[in-house]
PDB file of N, CA, C and O in Angstrom:
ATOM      1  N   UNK A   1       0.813  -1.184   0.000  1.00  0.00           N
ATOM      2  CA  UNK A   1       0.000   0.000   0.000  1.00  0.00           C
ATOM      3  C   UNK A   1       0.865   1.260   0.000  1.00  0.00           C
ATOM      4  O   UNK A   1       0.601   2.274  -0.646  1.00  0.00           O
ATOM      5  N   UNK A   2       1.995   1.078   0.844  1.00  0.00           N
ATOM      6  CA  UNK A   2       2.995   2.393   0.900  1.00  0.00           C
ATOM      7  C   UNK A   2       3.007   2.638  -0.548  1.00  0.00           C
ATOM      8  O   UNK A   2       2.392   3.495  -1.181  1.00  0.00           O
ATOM      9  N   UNK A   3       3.742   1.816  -0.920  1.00  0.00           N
ATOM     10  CA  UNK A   3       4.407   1.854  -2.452  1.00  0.00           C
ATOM     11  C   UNK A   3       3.491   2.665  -3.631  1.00  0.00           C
ATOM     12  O   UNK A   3       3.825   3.696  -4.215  1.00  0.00           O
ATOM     13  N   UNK A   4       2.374   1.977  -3.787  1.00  0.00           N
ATOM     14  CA  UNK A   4       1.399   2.088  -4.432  1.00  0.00           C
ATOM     15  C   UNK A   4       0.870   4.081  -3.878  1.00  0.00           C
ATOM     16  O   UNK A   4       0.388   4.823  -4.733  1.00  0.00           O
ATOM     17  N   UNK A   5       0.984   4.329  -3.138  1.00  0.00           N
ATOM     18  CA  UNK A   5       0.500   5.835  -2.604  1.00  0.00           C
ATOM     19  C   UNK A   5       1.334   6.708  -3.437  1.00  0.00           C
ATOM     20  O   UNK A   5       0.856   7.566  -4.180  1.00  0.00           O
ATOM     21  N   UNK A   6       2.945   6.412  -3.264  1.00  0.00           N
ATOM     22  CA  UNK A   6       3.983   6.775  -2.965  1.00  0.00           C
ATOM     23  C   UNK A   6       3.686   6.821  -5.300  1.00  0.00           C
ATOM     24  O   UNK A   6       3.580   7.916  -5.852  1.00  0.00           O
ATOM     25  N   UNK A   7       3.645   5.922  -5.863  1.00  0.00           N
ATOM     26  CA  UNK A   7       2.962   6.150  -6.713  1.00  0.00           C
ATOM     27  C   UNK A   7       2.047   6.917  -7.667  1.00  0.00           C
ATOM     28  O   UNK A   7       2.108   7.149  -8.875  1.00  0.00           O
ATOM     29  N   UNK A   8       1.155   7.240  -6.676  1.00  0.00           N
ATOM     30  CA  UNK A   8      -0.348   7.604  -6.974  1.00  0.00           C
ATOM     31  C   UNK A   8       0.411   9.415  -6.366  1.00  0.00           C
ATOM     32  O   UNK A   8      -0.190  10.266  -7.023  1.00  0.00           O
ATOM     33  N   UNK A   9       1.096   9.872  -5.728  1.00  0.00           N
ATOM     34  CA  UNK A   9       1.294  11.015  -5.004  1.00  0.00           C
ATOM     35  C   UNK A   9       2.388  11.286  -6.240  1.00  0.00           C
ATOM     36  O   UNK A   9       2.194  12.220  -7.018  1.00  0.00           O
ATOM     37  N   UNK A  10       3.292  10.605  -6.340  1.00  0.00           N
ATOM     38  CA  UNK A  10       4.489  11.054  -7.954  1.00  0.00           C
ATOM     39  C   UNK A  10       3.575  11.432  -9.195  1.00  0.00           C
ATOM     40  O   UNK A  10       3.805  12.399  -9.921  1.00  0.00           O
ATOM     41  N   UNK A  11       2.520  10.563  -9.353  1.00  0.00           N
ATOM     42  CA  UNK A  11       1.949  10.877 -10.354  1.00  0.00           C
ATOM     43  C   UNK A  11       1.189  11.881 -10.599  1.00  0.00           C
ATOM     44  O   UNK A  11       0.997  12.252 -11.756  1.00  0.00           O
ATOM     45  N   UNK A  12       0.626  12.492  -9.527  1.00  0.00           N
ATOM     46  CA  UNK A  12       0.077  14.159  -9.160  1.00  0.00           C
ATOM     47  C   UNK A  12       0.940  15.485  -9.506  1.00  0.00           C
ATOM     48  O   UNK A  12       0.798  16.672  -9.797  1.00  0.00           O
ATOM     49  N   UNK A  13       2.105  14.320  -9.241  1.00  0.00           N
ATOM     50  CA  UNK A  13       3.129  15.655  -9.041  1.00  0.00           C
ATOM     51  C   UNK A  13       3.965  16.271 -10.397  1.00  0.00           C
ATOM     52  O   UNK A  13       4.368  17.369 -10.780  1.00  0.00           O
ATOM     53  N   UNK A  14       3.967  14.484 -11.003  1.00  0.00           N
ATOM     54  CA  UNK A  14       4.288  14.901 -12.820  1.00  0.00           C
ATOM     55  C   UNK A  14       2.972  15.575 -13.539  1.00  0.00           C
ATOM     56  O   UNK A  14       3.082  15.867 -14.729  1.00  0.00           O
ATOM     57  N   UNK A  15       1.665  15.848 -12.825  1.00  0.00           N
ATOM     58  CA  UNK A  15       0.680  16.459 -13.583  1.00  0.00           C
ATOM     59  C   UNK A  15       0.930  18.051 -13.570  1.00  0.00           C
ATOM     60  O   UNK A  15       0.788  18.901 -14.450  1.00  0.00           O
ATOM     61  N   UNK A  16       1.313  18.117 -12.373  1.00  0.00           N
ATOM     62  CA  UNK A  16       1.564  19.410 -11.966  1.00  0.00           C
ATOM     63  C   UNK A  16       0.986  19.855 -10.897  1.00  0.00           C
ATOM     64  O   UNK A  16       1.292  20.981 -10.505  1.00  0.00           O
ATOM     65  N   UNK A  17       0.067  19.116 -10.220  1.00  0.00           N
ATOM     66  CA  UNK A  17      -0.620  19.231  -9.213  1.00  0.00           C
ATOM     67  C   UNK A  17       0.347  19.584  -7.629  1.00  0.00           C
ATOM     68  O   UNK A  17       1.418  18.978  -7.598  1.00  0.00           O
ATOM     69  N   UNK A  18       0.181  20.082  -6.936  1.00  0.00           N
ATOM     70  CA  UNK A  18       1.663  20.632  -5.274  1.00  0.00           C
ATOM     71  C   UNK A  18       0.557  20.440  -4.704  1.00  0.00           C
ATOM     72  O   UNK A  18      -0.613  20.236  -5.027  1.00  0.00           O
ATOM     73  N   UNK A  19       1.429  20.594  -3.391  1.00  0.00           N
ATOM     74  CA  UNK A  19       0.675  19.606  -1.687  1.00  0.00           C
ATOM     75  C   UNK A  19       0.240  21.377  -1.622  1.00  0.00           C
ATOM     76  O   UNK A  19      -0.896  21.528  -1.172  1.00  0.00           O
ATOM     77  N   UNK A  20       0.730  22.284  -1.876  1.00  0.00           N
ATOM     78  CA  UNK A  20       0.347  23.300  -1.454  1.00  0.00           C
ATOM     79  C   UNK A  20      -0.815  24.380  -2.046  1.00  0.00           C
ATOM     80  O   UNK A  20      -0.862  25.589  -1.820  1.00  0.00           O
ATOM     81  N   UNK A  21      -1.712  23.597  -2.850  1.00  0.00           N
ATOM     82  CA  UNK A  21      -2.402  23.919  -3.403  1.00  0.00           C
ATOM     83  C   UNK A  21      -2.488  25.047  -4.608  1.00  0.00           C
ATOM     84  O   UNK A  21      -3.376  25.899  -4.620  1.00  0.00           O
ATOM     85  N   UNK A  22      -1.424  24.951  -5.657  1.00  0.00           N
ATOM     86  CA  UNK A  22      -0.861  25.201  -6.285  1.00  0.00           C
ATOM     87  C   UNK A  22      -0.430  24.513  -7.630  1.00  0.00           C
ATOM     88  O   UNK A  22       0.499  23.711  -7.528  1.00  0.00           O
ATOM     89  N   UNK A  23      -0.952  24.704  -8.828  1.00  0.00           N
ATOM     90  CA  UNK A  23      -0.826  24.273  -9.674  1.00  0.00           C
ATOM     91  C   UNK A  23       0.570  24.897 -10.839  1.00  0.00           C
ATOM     92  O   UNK A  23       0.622  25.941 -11.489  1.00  0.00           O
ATOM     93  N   UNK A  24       1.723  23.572 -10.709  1.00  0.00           N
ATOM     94  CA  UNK A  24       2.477  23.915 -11.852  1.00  0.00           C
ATOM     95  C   UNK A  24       1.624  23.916 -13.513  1.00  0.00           C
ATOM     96  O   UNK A  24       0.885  23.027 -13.936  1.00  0.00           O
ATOM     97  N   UNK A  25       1.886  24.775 -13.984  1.00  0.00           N
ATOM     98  CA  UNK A  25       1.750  24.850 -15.514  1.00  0.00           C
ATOM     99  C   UNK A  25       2.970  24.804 -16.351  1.00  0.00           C
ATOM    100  O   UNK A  25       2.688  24.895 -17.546  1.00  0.00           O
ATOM    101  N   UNK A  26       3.989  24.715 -16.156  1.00  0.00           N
ATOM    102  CA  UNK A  26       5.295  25.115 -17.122  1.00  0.00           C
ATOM    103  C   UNK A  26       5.096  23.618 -17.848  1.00  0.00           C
ATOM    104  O   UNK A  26       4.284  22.708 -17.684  1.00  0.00           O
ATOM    105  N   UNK A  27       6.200  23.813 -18.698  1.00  0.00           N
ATOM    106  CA  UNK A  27       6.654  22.818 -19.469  1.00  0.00           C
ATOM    107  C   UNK A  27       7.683  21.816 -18.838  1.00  0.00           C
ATOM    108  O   UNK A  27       8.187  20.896 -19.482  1.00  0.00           O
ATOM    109  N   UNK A  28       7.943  22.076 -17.540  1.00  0.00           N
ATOM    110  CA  UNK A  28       8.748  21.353 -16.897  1.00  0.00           C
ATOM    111  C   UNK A  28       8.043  20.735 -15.503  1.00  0.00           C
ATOM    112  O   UNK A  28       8.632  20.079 -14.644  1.00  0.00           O
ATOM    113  N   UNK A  29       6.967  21.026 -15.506  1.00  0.00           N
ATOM    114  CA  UNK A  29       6.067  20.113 -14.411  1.00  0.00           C
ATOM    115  C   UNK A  29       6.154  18.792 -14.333  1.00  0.00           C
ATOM    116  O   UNK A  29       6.186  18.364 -13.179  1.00  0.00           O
ATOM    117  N   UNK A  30       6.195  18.128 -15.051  1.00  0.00           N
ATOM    118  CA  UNK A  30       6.746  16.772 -15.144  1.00  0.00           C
ATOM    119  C   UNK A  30       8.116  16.564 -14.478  1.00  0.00           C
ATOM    120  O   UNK A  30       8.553  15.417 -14.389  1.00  0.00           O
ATOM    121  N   UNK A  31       8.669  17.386 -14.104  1.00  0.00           N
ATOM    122  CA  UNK A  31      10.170  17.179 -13.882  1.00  0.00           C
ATOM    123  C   UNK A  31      10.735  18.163 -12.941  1.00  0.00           C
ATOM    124  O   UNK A  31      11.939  18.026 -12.727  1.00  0.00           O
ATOM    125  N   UNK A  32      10.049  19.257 -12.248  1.00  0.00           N
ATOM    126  CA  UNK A  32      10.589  19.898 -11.599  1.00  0.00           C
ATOM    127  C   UNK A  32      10.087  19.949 -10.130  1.00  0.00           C
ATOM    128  O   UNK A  32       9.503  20.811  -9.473  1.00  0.00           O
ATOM    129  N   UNK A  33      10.549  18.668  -9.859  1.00  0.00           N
ATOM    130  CA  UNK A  33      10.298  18.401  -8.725  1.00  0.00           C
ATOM    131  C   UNK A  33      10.805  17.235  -7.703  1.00  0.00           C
ATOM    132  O   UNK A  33      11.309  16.356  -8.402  1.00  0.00           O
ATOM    133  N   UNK A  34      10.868  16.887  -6.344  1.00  0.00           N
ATOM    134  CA  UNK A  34      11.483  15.883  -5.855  1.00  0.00           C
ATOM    135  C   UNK A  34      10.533  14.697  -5.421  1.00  0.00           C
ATOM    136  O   UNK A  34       9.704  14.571  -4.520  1.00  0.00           O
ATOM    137  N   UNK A  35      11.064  13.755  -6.586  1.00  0.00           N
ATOM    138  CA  UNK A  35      10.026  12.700  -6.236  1.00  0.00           C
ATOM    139  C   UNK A  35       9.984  11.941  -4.879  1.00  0.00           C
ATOM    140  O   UNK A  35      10.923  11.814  -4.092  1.00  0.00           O
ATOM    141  N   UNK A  36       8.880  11.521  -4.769  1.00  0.00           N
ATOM    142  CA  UNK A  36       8.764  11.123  -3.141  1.00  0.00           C
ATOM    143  C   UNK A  36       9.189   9.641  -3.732  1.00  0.00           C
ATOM    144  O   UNK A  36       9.179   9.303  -4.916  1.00  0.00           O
ATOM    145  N   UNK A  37       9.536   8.909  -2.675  1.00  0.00           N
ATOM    146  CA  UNK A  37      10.070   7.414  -2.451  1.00  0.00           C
ATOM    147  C   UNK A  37       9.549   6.801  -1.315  1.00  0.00           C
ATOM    148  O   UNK A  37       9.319   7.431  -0.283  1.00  0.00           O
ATOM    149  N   UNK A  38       9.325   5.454  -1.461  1.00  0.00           N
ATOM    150  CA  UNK A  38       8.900   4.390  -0.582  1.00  0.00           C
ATOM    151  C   UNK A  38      10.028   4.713   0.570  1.00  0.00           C
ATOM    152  O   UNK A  38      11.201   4.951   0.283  1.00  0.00           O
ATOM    153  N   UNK A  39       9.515   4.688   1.911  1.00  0.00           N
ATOM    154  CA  UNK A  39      10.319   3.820   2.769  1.00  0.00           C
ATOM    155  C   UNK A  39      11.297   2.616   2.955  1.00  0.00           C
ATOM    156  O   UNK A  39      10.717   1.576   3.266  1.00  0.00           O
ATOM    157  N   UNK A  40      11.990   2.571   2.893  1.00  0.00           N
ATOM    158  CA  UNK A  40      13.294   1.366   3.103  1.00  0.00           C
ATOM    159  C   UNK A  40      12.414  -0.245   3.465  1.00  0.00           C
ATOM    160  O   UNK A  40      12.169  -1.249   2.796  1.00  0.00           O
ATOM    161  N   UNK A  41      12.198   0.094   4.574  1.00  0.00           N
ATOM    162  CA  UNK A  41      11.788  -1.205   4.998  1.00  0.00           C
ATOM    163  C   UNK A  41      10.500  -1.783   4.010  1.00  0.00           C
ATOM    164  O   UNK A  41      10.244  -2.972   4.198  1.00  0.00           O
ATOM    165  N   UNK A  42       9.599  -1.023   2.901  1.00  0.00           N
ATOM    166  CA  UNK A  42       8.956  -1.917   2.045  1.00  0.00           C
ATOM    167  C   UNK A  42       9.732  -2.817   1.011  1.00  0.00           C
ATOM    168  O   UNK A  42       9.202  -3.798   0.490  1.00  0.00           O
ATOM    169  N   UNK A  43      10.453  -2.594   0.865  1.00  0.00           N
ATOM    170  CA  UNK A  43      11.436  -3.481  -0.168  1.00  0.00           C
ATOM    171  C   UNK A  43      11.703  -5.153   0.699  1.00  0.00           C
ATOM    172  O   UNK A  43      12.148  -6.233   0.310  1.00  0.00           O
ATOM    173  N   UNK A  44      11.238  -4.713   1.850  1.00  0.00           N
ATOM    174  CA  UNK A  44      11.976  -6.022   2.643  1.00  0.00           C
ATOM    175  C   UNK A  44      10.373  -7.006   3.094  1.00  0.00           C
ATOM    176  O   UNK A  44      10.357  -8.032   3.773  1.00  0.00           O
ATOM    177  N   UNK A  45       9.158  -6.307   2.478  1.00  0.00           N
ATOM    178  CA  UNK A  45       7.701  -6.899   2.838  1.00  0.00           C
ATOM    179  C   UNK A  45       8.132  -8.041   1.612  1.00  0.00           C
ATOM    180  O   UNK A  45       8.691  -7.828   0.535  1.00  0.00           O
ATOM    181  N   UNK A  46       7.581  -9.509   2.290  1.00  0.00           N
ATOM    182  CA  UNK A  46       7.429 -10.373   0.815  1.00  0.00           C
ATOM    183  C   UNK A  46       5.723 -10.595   0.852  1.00  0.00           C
ATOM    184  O   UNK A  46       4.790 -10.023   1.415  1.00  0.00           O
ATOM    185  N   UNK A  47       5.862 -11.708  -0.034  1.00  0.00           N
ATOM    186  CA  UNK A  47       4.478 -12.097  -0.934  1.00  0.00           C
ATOM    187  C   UNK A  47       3.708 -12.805  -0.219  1.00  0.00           C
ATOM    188  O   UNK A  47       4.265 -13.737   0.361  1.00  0.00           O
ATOM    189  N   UNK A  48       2.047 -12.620   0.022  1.00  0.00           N
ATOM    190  CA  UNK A  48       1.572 -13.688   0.784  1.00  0.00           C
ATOM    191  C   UNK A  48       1.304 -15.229   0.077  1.00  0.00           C
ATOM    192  O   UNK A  48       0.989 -15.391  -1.102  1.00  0.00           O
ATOM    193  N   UNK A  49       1.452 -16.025   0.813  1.00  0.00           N
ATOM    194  CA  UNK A  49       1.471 -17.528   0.908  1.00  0.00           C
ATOM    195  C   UNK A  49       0.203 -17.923  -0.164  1.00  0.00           C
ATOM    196  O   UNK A  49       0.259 -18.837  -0.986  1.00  0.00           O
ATOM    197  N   UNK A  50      -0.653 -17.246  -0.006  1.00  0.00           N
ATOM    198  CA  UNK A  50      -2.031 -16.977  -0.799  1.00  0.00           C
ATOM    199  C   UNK A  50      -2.326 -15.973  -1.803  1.00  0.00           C
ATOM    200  O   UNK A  50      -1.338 -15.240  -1.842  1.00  0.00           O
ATOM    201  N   UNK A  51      -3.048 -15.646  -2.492  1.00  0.00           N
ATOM    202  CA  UNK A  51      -3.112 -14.788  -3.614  1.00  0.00           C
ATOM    203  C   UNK A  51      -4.462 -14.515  -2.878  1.00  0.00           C
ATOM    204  O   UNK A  51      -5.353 -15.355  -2.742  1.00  0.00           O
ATOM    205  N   UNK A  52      -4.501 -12.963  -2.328  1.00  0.00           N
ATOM    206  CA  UNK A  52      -5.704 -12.057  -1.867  1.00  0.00           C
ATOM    207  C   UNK A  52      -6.140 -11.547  -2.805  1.00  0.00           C
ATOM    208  O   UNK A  52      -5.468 -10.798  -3.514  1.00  0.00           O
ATOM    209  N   UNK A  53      -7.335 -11.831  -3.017  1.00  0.00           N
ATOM    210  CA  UNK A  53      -8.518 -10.615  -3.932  1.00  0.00           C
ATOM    211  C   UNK A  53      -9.324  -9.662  -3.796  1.00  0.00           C
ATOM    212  O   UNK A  53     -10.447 -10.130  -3.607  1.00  0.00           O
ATOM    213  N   UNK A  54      -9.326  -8.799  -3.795  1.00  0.00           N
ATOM    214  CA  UNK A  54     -10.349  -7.568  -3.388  1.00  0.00           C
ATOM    215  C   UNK A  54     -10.875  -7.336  -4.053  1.00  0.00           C
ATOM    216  O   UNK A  54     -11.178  -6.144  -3.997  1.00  0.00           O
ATOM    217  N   UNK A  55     -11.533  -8.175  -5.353  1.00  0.00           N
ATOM    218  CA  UNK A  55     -12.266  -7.778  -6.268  1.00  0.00           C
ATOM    219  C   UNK A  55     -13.067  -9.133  -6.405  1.00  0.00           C
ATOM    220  O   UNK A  55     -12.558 -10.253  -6.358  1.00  0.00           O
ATOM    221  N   UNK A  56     -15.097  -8.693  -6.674  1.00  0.00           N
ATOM    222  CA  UNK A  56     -15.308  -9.439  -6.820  1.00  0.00           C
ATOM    223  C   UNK A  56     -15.787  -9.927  -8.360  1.00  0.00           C
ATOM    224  O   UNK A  56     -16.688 -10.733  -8.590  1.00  0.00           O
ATOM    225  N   UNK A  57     -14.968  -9.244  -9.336  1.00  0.00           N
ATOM    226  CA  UNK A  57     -15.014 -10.250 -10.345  1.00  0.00           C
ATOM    227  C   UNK A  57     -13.945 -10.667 -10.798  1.00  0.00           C
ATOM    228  O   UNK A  57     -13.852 -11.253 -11.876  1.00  0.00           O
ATOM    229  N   UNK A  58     -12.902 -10.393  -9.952  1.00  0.00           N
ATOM    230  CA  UNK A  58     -11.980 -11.282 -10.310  1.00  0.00           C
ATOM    231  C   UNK A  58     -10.519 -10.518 -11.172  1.00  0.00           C
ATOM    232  O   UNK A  58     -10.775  -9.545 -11.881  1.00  0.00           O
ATOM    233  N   UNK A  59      -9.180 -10.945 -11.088  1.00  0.00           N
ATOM    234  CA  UNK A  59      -8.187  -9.993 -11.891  1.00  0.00           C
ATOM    235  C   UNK A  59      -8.750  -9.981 -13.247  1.00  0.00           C
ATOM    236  O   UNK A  59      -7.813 -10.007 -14.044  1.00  0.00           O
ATOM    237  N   UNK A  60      -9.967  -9.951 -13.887  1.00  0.00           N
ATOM    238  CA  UNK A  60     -10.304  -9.442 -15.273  1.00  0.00           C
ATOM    239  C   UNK A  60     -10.402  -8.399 -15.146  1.00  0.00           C
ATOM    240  O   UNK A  60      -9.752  -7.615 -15.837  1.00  0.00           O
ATOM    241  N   UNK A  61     -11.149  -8.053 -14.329  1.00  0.00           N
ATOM    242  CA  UNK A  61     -12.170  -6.525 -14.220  1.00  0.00           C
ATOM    243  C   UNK A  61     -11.840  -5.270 -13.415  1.00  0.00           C
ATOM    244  O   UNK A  61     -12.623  -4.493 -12.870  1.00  0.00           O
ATOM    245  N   UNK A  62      -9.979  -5.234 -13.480  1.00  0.00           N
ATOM    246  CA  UNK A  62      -9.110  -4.218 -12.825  1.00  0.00           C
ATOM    247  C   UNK A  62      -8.185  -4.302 -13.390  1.00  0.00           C
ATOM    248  O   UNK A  62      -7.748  -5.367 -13.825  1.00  0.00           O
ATOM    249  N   UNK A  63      -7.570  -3.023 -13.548  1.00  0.00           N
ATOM    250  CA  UNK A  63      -6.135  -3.028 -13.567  1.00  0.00           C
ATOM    251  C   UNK A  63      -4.938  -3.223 -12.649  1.00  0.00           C
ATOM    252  O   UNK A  63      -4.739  -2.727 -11.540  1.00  0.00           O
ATOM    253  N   UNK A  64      -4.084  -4.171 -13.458  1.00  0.00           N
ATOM    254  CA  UNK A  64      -3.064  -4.845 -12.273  1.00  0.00           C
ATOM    255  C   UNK A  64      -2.051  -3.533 -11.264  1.00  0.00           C
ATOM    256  O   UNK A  64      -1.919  -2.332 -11.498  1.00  0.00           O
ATOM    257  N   UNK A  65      -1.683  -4.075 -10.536  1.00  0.00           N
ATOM    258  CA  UNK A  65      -0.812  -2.877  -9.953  1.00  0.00           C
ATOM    259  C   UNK A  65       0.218  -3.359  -9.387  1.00  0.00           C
ATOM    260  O   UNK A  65       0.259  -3.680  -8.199  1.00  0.00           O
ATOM    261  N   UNK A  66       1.064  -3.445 -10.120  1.00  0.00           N
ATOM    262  CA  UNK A  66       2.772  -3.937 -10.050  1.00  0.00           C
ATOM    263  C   UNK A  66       3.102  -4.295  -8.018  1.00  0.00           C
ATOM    264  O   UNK A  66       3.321  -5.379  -7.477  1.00  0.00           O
ATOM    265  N   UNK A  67       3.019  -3.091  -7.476  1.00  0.00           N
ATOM    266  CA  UNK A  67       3.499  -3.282  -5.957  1.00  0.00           C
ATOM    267  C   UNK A  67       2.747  -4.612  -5.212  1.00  0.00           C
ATOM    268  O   UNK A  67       3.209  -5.566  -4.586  1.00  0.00           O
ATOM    269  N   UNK A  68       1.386  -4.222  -5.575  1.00  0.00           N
ATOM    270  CA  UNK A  68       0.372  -5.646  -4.981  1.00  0.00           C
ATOM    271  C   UNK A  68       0.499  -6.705  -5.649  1.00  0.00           C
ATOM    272  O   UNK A  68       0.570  -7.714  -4.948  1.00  0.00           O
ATOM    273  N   UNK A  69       0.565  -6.883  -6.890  1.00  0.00           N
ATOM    274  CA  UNK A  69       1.337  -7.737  -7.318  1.00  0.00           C
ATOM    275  C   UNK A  69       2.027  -8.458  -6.938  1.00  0.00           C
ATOM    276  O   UNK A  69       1.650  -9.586  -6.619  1.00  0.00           O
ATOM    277  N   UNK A  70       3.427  -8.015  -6.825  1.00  0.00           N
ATOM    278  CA  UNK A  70       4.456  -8.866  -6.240  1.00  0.00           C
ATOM    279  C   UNK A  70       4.616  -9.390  -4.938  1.00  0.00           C
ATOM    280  O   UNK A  70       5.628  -9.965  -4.538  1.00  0.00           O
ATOM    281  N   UNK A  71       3.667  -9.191  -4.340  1.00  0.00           N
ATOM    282  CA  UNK A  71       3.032  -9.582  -3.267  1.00  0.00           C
ATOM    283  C   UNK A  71       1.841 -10.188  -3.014  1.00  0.00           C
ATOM    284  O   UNK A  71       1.397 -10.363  -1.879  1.00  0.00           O
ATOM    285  N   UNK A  72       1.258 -10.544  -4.110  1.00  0.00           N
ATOM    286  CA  UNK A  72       0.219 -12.012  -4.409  1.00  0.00           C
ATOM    287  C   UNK A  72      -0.782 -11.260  -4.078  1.00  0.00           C
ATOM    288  O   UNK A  72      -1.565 -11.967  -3.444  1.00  0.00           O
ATOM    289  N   UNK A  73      -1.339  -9.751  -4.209  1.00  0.00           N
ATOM    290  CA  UNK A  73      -2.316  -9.434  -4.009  1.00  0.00           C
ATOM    291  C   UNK A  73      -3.057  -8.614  -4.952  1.00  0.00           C
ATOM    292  O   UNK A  73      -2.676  -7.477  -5.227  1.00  0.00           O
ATOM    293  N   UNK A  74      -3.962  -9.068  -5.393  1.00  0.00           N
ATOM    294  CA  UNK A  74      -5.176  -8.680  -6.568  1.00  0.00           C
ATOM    295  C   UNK A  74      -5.975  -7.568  -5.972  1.00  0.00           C
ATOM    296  O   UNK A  74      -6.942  -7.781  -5.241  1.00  0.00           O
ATOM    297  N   UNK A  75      -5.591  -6.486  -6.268  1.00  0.00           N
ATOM    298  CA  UNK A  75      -6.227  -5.068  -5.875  1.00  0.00           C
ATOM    299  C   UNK A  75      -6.322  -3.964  -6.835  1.00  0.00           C
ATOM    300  O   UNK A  75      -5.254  -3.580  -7.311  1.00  0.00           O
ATOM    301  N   UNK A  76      -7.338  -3.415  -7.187  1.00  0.00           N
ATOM    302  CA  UNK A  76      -7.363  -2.292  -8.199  1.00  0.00           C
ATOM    303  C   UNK A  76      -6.502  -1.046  -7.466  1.00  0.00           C
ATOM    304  O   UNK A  76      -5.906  -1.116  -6.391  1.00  0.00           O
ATOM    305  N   UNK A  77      -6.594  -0.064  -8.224  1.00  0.00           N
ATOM    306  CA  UNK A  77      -5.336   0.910  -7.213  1.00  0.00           C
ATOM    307  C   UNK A  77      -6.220   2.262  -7.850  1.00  0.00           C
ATOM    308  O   UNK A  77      -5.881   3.351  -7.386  1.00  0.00           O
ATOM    309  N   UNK A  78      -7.238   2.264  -8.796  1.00  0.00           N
ATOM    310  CA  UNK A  78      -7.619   3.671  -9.126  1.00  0.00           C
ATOM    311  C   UNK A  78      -8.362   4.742  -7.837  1.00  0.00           C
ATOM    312  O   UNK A  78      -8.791   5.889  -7.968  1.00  0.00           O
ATOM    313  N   UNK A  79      -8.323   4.065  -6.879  1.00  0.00           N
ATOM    314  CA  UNK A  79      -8.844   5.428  -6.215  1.00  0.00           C
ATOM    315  C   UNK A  79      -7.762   5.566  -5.348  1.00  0.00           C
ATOM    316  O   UNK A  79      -8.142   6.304  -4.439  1.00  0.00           O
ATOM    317  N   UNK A  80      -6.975   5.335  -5.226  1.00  0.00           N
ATOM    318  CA  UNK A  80      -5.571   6.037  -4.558  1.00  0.00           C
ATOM    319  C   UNK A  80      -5.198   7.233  -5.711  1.00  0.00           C
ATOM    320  O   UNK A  80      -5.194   8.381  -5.267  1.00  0.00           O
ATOM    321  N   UNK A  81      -4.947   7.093  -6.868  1.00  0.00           N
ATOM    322  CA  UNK A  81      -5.093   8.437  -7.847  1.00  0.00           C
ATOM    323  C   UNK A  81      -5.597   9.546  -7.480  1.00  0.00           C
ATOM    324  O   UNK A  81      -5.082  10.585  -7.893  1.00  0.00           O
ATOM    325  N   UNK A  82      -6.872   9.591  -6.503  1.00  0.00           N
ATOM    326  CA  UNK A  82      -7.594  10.531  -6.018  1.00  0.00           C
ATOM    327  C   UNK A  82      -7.684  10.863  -4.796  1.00  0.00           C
ATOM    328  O   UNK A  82      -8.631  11.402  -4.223  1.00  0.00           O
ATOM    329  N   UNK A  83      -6.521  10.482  -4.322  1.00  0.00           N
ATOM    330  CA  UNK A  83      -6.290  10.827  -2.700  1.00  0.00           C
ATOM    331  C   UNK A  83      -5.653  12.738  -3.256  1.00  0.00           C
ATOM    332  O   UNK A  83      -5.309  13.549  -2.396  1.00  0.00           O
TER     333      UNK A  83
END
């Protein structure tokens, strides 16, 4: 979940969107800025034993999301986008 935020918050930030309520417009919004990073210790979470689903129709009817993923867990991630 860190990961996946940590994600969803970079990707605001290449829109141009700031924590400070402030919208970049330049041509360098994509890039002028310090991307946030996971915490250390998520690199060291492994995969559950089981494959968790939070969806009930199943990994057809979402898009995959790399972090939950690799951690055997089937979770859509589009409303973290909108945090």
């Amino acid at each position: 979940m860190v990961e996946a935020l940590v994600d969803a918050f970079n990707w605001r930030l290449e829109l141009g969107i700031r924590r400070n309520d402030t919208t970049d417009m330049s041509e360098q919004r994509s890039s002028n800025f310090v991307r946030e990073e996971a915490p250390s210790w998520t690199s060291k979470v492994g995969a559950l034993e089981k494959t968790l689903c939070f969806s009930e129709g199943g990994y057809d009817s979402m898009t995959p999301e790399s972090n939950f993923l690799k951690r055997n867990i089937e979770m859509p991630n589009g409303y973290l986008y909108t945090v």
